[in-house]
N, C-alpha and C positions, 0 to 999 in steps of 0.2 A: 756784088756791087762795089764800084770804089766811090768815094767820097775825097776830094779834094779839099787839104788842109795847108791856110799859110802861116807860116812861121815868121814871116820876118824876115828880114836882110833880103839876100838871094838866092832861094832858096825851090825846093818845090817837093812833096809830101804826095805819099797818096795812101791811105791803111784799108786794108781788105778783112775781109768778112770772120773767114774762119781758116785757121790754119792747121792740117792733121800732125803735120810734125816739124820741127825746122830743118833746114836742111842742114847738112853736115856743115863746120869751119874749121878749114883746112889751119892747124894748128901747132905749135913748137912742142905744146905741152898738153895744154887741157884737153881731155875730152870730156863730152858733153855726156853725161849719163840716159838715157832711157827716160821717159818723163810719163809717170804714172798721174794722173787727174780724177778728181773726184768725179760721181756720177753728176749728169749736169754743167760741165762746165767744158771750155773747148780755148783755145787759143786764137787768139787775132795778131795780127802785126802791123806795124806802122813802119813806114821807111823815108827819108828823108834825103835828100842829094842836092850840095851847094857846090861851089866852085872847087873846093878845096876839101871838101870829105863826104864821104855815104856813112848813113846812119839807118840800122835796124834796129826795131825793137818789139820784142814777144811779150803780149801781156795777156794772161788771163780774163776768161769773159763767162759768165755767169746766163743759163738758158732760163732760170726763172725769174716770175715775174717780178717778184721781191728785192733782186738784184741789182736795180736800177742805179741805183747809188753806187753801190761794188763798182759796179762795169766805168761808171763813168770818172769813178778817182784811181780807177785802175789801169784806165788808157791816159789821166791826167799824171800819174806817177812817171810814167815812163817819156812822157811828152818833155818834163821837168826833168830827164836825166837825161836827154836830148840834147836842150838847151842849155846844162849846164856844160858839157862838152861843149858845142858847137862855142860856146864862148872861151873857155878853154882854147881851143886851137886857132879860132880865127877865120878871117876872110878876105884874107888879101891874095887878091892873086898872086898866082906862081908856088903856092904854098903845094908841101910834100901831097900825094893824097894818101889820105886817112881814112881808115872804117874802125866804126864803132857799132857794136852789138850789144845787145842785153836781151839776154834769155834767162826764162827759169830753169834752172836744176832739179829743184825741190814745191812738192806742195803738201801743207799739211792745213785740214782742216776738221772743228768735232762739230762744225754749227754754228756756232757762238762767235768763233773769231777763225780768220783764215790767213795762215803766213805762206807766203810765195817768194823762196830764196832764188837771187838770179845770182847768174855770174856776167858783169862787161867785159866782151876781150875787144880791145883798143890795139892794133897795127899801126904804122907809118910805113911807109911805103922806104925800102932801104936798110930797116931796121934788123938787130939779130934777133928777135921772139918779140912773140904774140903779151900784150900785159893784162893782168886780169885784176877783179876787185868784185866782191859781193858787194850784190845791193837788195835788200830784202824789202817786201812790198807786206807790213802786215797791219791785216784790217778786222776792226771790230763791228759787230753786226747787231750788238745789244745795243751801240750807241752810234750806230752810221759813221766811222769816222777812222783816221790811223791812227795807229798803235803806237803813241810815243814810249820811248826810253820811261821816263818819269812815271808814265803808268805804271810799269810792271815793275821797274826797280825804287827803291826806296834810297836815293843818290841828294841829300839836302845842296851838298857845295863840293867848293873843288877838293875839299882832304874826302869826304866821301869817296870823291869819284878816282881817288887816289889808289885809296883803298880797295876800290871793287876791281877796278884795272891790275892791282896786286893778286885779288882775289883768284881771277878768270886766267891769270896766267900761270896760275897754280895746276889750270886746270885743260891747258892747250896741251894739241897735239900737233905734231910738223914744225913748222922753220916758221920765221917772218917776225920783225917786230912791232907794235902797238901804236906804234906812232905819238901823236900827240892824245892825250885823253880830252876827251871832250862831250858834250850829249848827244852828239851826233853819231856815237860810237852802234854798229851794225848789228842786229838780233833778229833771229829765225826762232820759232818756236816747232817743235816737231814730238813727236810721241813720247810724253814722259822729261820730257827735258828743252833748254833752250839752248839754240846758241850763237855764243858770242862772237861776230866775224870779223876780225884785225885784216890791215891791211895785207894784199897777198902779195909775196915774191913771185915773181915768173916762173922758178923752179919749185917753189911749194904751195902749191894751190889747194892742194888738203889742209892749210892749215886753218883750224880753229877751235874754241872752246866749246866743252859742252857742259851746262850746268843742272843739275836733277832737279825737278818739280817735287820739294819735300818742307815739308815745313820746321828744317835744319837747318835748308840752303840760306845763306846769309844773301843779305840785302833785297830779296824778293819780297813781292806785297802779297800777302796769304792770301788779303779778302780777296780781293783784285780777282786773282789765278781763280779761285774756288768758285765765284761767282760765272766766270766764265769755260767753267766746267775743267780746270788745265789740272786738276787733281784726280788721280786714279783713272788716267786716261787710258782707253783699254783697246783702242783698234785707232786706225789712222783714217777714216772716213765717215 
């Protein structure tokens, strides 16, 4: 079934059911990896087309019945990085055309909480490469709700967050710099370890931090992690 969604401006939406795989994007650089899913869950997509740009976007969807919530701030997530582009580029006619995508790469989940790393690749029409950025979608299911920065890290102010941005770049791998620090800064959590996703260069898309689940690792909240099981995590489903 499609379901007709309005966004706004001028615009027109339509997101479908279930999606088995996305299809390839034909790209400078990224490739899209293989995308393993937990048992139970399947992908949907919403797509969006105004004057001036197409907009995809793959979001995770949940077959039981407890998921209700999931599904609904998890097609809400990706609705909000829609909108935050489309306002980004605009709508005045004559405008380049532009596509924007966002898929996941990554899913990791133990029950408790589930992180879903994507990557946006962003084209203009003229341009020399494809540009990318993670966007991680991760949710908590002991409290129905997203996983803020502040949850997991222990960051009181800005020399904190100075600090921890010192910390994680101790601990990257690949090219690309950090940009401005701020709470808004991007995190995946995945087997054993979290990580930290800086802005990406077009030519370095692998880069990011990865920081270990140990109760060494500085600025992490012990209870927090333990409570949601992120300690002595032993299989990735």
């Amino acid at each position: 079934s499609i379901i007709i969604l309005l966004f706004g401006y001028s615009c027109k939406s339509k997101q479908t059911d279930e999606v088995k795989e996305p299809p390839p994007i034909v790209s400078t650089e990224y490739r899209y990896p293989s995308l393993s899913l937990p048992a139970k869950y399947h992908l949907s997509s919403i797509a969006v087309e105004d004057i001036s740009a197409s907009y995809t976007g793959y979001y995770l969807q949940s077959n039981l019945m407890d998921k209700k919530k999931f599904n609904e701030m998890s097609l809400q997530f990706v609705i909000k990085q829609i909108k935050k582009e489309q306002s980004f580029i605009g709508f005045e006619e004559g405008t380049s055309e532009h596509s924007y995508t966002i898929r996941p790469t990554e899913v990791y989940t133990n029950g408790k909480i589930i992180s879903v790393s994507n990557i946006i690749d962003t084209y203009t029409a003229g341009g020399n490469h494809h540009n990318y950025v993670r966007c991680s979608f991760n949710y908590d299911f002991m409290n129905n709700r997203i996983i803020e920065l502040k949850d997991v890290f222990e960051i009181r102010n800005n020399k904190d967050m100075v600090k921890f941005i010192n910390y994680v770049e101790k601990h990257t791998t690949g090219c690309s710099g950090w940009g401005e620090s701020d709470k808004t800064l991007d995190f995946s959590f995945e087997k054993g370890g979290i990580n930290i996703n800086p802005d990406l260069s077009w030519a370095c898309t692998s880069t990011r931090a990865w920081i270990p689940i140990n109760p060494k690792t500085k600025f992490i909240k012990i209870r927090w992690l333990k409570t949601r099981g992120l300690f002595g995590i032993n299989s990735n489903f």
